[in-house]
C-alpha positions in Angstrom: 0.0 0.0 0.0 1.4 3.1 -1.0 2.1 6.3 1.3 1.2 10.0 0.3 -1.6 12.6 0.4 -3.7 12.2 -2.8 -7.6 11.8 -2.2 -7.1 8.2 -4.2 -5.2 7.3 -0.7 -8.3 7.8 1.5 -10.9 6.3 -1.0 -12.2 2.9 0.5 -11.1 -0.8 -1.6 -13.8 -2.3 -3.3 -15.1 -4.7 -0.5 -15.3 -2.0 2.2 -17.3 0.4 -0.4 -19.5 -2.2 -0.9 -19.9 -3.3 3.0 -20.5 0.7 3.7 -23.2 1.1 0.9 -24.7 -2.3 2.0 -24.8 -1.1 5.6 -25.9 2.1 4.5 -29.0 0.7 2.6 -30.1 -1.0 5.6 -29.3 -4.7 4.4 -27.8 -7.3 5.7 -25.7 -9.6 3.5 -28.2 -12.5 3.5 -30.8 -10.3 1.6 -27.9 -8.9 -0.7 -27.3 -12.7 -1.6 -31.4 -13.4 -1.8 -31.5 -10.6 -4.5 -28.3 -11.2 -6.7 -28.4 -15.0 -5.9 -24.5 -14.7 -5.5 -23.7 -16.9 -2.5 -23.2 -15.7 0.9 -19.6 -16.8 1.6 -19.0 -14.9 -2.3 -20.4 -11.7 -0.5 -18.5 -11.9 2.7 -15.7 -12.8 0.8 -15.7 -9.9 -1.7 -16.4 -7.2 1.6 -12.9 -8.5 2.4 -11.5 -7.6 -0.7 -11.2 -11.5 -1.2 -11.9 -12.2 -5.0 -10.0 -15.8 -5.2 -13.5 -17.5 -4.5 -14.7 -15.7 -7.8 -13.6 -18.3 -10.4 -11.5 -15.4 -12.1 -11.3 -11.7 -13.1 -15.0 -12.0 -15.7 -16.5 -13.8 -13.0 -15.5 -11.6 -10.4 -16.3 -8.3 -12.3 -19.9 -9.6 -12.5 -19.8 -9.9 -8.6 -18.8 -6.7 -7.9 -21.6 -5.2 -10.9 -24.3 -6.7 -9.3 -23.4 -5.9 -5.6 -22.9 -2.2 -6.6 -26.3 -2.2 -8.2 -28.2 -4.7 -5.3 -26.8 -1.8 -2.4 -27.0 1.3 -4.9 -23.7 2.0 -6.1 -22.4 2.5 -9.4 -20.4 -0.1 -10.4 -18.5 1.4 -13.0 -15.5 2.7 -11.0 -15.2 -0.3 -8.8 -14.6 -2.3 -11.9 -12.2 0.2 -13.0 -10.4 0.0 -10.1 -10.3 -4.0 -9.9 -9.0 -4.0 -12.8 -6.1 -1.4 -11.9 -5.0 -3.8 -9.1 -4.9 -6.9 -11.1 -3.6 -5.9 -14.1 -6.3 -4.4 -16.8 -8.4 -6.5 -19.0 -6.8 -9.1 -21.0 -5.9 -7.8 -24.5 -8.7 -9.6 -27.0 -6.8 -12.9 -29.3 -6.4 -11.8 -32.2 -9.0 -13.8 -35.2 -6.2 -16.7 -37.5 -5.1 -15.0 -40.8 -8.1 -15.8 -43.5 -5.8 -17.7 -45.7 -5.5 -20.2 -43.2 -8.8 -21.6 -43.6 -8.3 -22.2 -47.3 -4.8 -24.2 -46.9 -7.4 -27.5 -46.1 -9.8 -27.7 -49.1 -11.8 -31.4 -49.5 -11.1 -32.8 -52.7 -13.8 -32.4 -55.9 -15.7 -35.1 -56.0 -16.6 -36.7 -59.2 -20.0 -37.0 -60.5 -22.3 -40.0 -60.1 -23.6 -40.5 -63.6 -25.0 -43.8 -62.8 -27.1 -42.2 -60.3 -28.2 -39.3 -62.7 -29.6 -41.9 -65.2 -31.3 -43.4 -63.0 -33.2 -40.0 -61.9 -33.8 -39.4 -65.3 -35.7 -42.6 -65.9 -37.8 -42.3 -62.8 -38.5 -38.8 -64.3 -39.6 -40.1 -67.8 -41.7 -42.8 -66.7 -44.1 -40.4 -63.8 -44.3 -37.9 -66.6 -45.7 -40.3 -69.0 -48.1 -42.0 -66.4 -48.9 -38.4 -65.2 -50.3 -37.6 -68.8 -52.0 -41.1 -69.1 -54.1 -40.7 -66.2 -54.9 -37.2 -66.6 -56.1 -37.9 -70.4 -58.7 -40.4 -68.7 -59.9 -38.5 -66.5 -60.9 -35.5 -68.4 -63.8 -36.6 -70.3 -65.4 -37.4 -67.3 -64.8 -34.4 -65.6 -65.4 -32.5 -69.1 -69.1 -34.6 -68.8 -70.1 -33.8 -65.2 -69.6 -30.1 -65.9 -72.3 -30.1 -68.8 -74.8 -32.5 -67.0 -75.1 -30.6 -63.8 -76.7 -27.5 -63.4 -74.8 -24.1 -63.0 -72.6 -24.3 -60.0 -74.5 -22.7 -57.3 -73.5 -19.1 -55.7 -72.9 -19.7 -52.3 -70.1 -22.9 -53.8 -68.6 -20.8 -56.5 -67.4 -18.0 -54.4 -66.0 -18.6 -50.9 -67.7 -16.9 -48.0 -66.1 -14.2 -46.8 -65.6 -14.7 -42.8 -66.2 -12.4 -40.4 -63.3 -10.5 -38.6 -63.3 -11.6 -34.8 -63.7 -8.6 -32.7 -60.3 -7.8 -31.3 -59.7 -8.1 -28.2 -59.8 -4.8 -25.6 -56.7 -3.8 -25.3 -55.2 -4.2 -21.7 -55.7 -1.1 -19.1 -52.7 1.1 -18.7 -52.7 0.1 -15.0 -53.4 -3.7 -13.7 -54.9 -1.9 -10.9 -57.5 0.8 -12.3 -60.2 -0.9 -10.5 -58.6 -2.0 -7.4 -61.2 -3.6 -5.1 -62.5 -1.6 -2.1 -62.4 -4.4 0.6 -58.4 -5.1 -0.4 -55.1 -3.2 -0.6 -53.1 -3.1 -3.9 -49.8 -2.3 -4.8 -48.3 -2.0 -8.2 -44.6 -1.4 -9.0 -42.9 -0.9 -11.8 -39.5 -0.3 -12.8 -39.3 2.4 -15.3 -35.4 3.3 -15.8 -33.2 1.5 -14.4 -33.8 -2.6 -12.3 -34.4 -2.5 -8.5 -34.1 -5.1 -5.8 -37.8 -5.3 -4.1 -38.9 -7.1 -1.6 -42.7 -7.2 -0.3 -44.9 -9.1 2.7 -48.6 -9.3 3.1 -50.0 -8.2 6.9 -48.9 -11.7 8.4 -45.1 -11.0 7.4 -45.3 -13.8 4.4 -42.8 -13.1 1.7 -44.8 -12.2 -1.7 -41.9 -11.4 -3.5 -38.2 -11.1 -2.8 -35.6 -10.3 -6.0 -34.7 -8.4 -9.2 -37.2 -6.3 -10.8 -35.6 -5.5 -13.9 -36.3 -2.3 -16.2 -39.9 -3.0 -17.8 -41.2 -5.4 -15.6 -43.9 -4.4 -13.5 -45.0 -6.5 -9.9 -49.0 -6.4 -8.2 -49.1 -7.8 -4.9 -53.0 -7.5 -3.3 -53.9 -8.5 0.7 -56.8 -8.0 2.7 -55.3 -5.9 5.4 -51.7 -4.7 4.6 -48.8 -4.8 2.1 -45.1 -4.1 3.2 -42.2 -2.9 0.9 -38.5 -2.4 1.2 -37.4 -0.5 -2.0 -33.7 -0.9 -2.9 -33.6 1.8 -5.9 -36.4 3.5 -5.0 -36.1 6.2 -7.4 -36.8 4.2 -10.2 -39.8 2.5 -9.1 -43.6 4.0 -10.3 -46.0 2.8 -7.2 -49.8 2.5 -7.4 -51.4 2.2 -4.4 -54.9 1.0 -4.6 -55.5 2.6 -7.9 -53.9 6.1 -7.5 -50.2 6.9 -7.9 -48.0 7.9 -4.9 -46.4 11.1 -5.9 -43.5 11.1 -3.5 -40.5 11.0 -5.6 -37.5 8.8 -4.1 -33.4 9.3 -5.3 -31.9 7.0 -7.3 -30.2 4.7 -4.9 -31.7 5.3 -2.2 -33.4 2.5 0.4 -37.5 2.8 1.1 -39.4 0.9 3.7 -42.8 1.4 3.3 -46.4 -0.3 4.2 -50.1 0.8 2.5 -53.3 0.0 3.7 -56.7 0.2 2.2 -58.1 3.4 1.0 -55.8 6.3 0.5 -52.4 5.6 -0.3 -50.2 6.6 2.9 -47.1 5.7 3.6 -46.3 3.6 7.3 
């Protein structure tokens, strides 16, 4: 470790700005691991500024990615600066010379002529049956035409079907008409993915994980929904139909709980 006075010197390694944000969000490392699904003993070890459990530098720069994002950081720098300490990115392998490829060429092969006779008499011999069954049959058909009456109307032209109605097109919220007797909570993730986790009044777990950018979540009780937000600023929330207007930072940790009627936070 070096010695001297530049702000670089006091900035934290990469496990301990990740344990700080982590602490800082109100998490502990179990529901880190829950929402990246990166193992426990990975997580601990990483806060240490351990990165030999990893399996290597790609697999370890996806670690650190997804812990910045799960506690709110952003990830970019700390990848930056693992790759300072071990060296920088491996240099891409450079693609084999073209003319390699063409050094190893399969040899012509010479035509089957045997083989193309033989196509050529099973050709001849369906063309000529082909025409000797079709000049049967013609007369007859020729003869039921001018026996029958006129082809009827409703036979000669198909009927045209009926376009089926299409379908209503979904509501702009799954929740416009929330039930009365129930609380409901929509969330959807509208810039960026956020780590969500939500409980119904008797502390079951609805939901617990990733809610990536374009997916949305409803989650309905009888008495009482509880949320912990990991990015809440880039969550939309309905609340038993209406939108909650409070706007929340990027980053930042929300523990909420809604109740029917009203949307008010707990």
């Amino acid at each position: 470790m070096s010695i001297g006075n530049s702000p670089e010197d006091d900035r934290p390694s990469i496990g301990r700005a990740l344990q700080q944000a982590r602490v800082a969000a109100g998490l502990t490392a179990e529901e880190v691991s829950s929402s990246t699904r990166v193992r426990i003993p990975i997580v601990h070890a990483i806060e240490q500024d351990d990165f030999s459990r990893c399996g290597g530098d790609v697999y370890a720069r996806g670690h650190i990615r997804t812990l910045a994002r799960a506690v709110g950081l952003d990830p970019e720098p700390l990848v930056e600066e693992y790759d300072a300490d071990h060296g920088g990115r491996p240099a891409p392998t450079p693609a084999a010379p073209l003319f390699e490829a063409e050094r190893i060429r399969s040899e012509p092969r010479r035509p089957n002529w045997n083989a193309a006779m033989a196509a050529a008499i099973v050709v001849v011999v369906g063309f000529v049956g082909f025409t000797l069954f079709s000049g049967d049959d013609e007369p007859a058909s020729t003869a039921q035409v001018a026996e029958g009456s006129e082809p009827d109307e409703a036979t000669a032209e198909p009927t045209a079907t009926k376009p089926s109605d299409p379908k209503p097109a979904p509501s702009e919220s799954a929740i416009a008409a929330a039930p009365r007797d129930k609380v409901t909570v929509k969330l959807s993730a509208t810039r960026d993915e956020s780590w969500i986790s939500a409980k119904d009044h008797n502390g079951r777990m609805l939901f617990d994980g990733l809610l990536l950018k374009g997916e949305s979540k409803t989650f309905q009780d009888e008495e009482r929904i509880d949320l912990v937000l990991g990015n809440a600023g880039v969550i939309e929330l309905f609340v038993n139909g209406k939108e909650v207007q409070d706007r929340f930072a990027t980053g930042q940790v929300e523990r909420l709980s809604y109740t029917k009627g009203d949307p008010e936070a707990g």
